[in-house]
DSSP file (Angstrom, degrees, kcal/mol; ACC not computed):
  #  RESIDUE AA STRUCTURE BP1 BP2  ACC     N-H-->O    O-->H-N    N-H-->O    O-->H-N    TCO  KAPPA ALPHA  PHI   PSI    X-CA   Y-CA   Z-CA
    1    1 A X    >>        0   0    0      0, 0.0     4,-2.6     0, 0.0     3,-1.2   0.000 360.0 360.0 360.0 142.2    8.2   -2.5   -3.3
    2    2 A X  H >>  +     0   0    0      1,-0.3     3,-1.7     2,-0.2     4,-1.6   0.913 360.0  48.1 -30.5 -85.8    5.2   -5.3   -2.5
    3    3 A X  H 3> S+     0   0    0      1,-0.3     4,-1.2     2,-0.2    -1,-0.3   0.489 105.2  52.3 -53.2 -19.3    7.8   -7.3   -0.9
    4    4 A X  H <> S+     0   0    0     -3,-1.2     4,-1.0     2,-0.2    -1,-0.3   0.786 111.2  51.5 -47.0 -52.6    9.4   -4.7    1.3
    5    5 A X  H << S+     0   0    0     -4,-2.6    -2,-0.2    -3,-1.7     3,-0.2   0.910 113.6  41.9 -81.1 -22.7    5.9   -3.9    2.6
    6    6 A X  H >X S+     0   0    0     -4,-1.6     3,-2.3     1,-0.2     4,-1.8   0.925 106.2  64.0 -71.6 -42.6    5.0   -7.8    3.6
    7    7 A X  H 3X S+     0   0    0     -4,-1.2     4,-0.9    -5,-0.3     5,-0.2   0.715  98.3  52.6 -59.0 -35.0    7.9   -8.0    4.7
    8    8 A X  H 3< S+     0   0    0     -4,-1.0    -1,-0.3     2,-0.2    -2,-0.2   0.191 100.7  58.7-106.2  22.2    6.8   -5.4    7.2
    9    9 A X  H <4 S+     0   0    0     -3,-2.3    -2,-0.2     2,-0.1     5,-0.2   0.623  98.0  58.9 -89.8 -54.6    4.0   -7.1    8.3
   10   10 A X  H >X>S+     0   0    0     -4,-1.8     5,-1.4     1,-0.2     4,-0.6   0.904 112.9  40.4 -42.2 -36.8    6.0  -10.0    9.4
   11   11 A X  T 3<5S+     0   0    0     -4,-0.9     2,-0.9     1,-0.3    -1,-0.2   0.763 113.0  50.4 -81.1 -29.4    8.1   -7.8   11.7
   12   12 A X  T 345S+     0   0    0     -5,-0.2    -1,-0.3     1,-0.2    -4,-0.0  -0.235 111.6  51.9 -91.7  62.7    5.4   -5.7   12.9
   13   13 A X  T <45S-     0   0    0     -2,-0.9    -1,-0.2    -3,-0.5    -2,-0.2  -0.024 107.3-125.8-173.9 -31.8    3.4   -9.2   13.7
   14   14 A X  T  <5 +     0   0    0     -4,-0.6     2,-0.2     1,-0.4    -3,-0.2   0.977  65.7 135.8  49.3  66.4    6.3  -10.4   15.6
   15   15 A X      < -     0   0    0     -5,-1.4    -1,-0.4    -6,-0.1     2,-0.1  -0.832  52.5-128.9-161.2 150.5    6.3  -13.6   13.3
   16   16 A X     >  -     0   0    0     -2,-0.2     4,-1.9    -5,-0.0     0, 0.0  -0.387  41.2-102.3 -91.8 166.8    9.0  -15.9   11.2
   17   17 A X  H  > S+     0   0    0      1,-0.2     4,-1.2    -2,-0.1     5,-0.1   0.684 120.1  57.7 -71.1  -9.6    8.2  -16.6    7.6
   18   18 A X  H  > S+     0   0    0      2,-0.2     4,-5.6     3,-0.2     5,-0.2   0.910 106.8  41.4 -68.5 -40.4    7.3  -19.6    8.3
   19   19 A X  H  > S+     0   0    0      2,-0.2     4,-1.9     1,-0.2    -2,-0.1   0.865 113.7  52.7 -51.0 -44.8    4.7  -18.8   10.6
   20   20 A X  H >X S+     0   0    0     -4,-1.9     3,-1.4     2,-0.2     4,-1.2   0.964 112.6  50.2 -40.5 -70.9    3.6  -16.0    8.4
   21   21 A X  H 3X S+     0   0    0     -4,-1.2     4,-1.5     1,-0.3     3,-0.4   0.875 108.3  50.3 -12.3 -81.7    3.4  -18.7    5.5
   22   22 A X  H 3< S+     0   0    0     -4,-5.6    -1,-0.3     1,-0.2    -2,-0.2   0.904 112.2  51.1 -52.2 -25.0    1.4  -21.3    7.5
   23   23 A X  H << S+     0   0    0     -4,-1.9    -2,-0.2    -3,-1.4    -1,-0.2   0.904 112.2  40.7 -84.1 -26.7   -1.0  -18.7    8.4
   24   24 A X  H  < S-     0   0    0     -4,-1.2    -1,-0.2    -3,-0.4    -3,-0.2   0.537 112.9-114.4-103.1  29.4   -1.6  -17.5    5.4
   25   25 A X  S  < S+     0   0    0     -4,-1.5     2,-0.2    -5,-0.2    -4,-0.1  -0.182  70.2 117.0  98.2 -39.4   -1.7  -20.9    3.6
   26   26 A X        -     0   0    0     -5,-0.3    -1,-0.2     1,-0.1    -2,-0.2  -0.476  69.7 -89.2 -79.7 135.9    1.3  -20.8    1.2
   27   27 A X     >  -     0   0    0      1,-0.2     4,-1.2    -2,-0.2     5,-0.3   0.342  27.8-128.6 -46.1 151.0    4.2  -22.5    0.9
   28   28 A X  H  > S+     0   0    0      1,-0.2     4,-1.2     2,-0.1     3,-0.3   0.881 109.1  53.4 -69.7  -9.3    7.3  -21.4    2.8
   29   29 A X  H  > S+     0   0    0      1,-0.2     4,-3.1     2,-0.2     5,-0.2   0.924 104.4  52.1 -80.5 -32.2    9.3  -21.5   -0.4
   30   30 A X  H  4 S+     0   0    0      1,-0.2     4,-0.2     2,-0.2    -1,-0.2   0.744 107.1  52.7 -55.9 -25.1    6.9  -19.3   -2.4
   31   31 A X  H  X S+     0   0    0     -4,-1.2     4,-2.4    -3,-0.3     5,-0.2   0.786 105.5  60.3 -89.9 -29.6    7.0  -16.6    0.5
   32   32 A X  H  X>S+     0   0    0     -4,-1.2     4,-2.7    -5,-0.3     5,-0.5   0.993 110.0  38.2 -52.0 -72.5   11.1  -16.9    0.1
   33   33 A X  I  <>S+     0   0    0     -4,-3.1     6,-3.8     1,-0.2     5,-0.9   0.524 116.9  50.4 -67.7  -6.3   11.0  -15.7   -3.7
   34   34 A X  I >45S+     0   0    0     -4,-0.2     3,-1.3    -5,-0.2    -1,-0.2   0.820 115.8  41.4 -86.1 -62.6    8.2  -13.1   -3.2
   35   35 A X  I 3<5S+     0   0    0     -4,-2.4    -2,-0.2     1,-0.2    -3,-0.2   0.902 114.2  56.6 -36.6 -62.5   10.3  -11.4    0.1
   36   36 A X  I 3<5S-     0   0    0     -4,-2.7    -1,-0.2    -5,-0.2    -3,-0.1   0.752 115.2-118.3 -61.6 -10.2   13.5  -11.8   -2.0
   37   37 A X  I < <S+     0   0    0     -3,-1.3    -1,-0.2    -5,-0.5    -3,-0.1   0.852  81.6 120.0  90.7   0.3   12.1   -9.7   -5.1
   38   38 A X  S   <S+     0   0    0     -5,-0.9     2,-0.4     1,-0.3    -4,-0.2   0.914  83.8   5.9 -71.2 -44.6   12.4  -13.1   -7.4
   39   39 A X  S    S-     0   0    0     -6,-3.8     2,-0.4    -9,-0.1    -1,-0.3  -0.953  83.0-115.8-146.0-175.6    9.2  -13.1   -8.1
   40   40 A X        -     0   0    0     -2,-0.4    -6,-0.1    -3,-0.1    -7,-0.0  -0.788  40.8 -89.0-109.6 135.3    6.0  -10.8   -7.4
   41   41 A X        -     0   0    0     -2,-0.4    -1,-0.1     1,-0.1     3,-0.1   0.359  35.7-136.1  -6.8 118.1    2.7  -11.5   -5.2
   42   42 A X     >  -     0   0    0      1,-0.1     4,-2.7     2,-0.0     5,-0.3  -0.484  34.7-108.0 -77.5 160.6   -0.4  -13.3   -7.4
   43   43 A X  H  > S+     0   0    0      1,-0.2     4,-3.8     2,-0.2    -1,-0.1   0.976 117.4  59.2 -64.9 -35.1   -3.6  -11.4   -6.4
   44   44 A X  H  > S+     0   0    0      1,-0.2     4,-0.6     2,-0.2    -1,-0.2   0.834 105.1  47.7 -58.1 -22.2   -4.7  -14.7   -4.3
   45   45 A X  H >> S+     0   0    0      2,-0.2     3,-1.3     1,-0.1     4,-1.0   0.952 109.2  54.3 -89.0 -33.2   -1.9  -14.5   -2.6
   46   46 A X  H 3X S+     0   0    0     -4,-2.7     4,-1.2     1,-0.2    -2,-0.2   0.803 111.2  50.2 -25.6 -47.6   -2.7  -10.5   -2.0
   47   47 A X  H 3< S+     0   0    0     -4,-3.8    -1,-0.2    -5,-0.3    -2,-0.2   0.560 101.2  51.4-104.8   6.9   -5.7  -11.4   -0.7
   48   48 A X  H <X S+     0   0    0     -3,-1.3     4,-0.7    -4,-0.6    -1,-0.2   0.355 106.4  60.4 -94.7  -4.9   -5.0  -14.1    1.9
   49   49 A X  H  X S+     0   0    0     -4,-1.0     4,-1.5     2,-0.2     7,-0.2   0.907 113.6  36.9 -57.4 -51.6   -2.5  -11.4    3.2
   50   50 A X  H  < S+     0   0    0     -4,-1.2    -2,-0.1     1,-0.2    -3,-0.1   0.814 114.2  58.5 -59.3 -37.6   -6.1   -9.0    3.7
   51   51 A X  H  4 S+     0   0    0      1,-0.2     3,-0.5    -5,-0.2    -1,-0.2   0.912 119.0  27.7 -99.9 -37.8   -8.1  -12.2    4.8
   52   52 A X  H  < S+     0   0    0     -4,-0.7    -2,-0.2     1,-0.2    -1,-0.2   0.363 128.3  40.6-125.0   1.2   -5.8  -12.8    7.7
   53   53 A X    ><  +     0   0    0     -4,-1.5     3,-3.0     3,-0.1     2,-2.4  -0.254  65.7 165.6-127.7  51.3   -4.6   -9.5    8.4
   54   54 A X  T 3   +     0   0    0     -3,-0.5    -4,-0.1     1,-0.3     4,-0.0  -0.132  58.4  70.4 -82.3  44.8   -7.3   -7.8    8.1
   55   55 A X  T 3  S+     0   0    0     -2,-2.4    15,-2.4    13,-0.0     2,-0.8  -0.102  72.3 109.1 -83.3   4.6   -6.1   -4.7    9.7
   56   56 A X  B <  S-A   69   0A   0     -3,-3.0     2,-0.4    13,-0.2    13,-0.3  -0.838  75.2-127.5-105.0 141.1   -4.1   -4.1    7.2
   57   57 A X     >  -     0   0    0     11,-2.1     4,-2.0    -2,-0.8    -1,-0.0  -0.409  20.0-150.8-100.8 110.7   -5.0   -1.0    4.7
   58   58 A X  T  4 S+     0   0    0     -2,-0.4    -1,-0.2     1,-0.2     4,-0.1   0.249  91.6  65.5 -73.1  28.2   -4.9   -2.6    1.2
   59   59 A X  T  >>S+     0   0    0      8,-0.2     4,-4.7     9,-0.1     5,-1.4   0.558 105.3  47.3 -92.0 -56.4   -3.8    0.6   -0.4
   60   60 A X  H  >5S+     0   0    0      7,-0.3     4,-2.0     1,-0.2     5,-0.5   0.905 111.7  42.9 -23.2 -70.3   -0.7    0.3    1.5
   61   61 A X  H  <5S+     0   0    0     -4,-2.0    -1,-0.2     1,-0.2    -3,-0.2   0.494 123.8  39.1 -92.7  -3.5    0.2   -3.0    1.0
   62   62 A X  H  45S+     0   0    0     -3,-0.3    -1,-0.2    -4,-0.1    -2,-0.2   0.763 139.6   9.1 -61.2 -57.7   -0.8   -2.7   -3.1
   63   63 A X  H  <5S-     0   0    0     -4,-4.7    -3,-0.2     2,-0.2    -2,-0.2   0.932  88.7-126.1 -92.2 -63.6    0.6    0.7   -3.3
   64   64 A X  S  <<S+     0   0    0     -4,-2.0     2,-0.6    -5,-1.4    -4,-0.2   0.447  70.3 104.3 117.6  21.7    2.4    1.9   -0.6
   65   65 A X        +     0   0    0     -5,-0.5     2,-0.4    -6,-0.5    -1,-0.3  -0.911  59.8  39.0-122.6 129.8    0.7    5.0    0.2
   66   66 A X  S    S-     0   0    0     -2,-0.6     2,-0.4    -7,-0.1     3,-0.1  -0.727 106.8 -54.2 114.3-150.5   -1.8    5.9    3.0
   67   67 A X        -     0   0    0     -2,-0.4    -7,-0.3     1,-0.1   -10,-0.2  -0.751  47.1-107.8-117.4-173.4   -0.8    4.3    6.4
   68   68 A X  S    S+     0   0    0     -2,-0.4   -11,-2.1    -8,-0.1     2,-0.3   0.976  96.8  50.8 -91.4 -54.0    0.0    0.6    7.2
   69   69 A X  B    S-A   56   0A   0    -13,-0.3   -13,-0.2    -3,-0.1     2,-0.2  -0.554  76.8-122.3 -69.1 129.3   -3.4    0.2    9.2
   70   70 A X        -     0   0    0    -15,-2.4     3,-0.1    -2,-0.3    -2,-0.0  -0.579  44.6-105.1 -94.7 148.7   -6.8    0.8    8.9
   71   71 A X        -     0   0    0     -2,-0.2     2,-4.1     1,-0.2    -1,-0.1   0.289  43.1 -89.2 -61.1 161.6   -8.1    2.9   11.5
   72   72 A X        -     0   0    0      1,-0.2    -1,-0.2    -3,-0.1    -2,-0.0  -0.120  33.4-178.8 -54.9  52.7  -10.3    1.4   14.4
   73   73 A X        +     0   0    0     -2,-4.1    -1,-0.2    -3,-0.1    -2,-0.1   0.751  51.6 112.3  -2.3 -65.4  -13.7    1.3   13.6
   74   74 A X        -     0   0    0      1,-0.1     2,-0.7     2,-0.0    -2,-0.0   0.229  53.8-165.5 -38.4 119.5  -14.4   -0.3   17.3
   75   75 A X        -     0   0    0      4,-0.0     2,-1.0     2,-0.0    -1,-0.1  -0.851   5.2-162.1-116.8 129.3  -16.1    2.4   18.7
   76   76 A X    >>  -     0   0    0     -2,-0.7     3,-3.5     1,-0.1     4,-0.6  -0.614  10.4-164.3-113.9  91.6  -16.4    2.1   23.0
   77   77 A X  G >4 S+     0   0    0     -2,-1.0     3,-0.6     1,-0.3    -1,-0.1   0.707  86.9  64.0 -52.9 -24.2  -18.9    4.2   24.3
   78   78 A X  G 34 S+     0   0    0      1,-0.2    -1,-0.3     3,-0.1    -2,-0.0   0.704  90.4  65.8 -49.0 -37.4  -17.2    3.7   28.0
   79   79 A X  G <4 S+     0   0    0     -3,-3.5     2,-0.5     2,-0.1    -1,-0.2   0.479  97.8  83.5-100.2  -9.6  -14.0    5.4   26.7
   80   80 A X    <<  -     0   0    0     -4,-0.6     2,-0.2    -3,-0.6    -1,-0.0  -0.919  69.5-133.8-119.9 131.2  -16.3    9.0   26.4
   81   81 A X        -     0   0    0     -2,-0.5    -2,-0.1     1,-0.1    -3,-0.1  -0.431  26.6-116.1 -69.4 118.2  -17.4   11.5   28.4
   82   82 A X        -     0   0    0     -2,-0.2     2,-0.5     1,-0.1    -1,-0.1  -0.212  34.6-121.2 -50.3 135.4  -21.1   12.7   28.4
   83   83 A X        -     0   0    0      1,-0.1    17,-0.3    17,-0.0     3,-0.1  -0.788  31.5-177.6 -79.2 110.0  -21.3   16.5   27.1
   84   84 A X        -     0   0    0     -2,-0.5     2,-0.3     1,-0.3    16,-0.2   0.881  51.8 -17.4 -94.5 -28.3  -22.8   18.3   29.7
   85   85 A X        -     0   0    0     14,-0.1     2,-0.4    15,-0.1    -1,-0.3  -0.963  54.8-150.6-158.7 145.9  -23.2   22.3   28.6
   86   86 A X  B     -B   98   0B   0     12,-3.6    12,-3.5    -2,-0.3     2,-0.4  -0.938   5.1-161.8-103.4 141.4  -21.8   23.9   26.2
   87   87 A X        -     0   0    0     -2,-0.4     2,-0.4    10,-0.2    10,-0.1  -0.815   3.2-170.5-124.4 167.0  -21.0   27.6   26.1
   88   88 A X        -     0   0    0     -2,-0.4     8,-3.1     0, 0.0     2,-0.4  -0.887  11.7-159.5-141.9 109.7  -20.1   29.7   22.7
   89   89 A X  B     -C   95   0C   0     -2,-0.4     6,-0.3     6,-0.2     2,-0.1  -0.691  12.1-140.8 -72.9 141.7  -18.9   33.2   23.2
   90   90 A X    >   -     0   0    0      4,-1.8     3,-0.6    -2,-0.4    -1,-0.1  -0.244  28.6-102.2-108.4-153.2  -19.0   35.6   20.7
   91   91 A X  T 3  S+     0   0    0      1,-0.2    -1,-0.0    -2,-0.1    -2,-0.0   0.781 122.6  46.9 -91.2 -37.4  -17.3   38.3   19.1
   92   92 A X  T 3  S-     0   0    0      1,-0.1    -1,-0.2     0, 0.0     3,-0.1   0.237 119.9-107.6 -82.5  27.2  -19.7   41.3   21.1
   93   93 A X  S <  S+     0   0    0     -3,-0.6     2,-0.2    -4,-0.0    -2,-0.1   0.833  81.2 125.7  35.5  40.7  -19.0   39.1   24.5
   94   94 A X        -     0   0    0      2,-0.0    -4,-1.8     0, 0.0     2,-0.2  -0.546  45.7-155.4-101.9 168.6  -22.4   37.7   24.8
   95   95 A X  B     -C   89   0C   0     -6,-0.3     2,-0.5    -2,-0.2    -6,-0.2  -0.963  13.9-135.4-145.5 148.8  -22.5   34.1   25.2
   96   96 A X        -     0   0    0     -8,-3.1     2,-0.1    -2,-0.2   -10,-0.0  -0.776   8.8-151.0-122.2 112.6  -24.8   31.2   24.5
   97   97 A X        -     0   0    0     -2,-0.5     2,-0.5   -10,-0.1   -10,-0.2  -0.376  13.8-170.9 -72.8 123.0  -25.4   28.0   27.2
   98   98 A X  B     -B   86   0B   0    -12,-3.5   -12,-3.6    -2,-0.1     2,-0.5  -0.978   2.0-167.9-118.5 135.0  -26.3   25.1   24.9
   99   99 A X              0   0    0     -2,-0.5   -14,-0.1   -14,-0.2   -15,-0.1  -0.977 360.0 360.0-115.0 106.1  -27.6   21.9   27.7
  100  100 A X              0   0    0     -2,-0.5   -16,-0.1   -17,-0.3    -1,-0.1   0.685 360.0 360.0 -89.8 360.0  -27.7   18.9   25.2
């Protein structure tokens, strides 16, 4: 259920519901009756979850399927090692040196 999975943002955020609440604009009482399953998420409220957690993979938190984050775009050229040759063996034991 929706609220099971917000529910598990707060925790994984290391955040109260109020805090959650203030951050994403909505009252704390409204965030009470969505967690508790009284009543269910409007899409505006879906989507200031997305606007302000915006690591989070909105299939998940709609569905529940796929994982709870989306992966890390941020690509750091620092964190990889320059290729310097390649070799390819083959099935007859010959090989080929590829220098990119």
């Amino acid at each position: 259920m929706i609220n099971k999975r917000i529910n598990k943002i707060i925790k994984e955020n290391g955040i109260n519901v109020n805090k959650f609440s203030q951050k994403i604009g909505v009252n704390r009482s409204t965030m009470s009756h969505i967690l508790s399953g009284r009543n269910n998420p409007s899409i505006d409220l879906i989507n200031k979850i997305l606007d302000n957690f915006n690591e989070i993979n909105p299939t998940w938190l709609l569905r529940g399927s796929g994982s709870m984050y989306l992966p890390d775009l941020n690509f750091d050229p620092k964190i990889y090692k320059e290729v310097k040759k390649v070799l390819i063996f083959y099935t007859d034991n010959s090989f080929q040196e590829l220098n990119p």
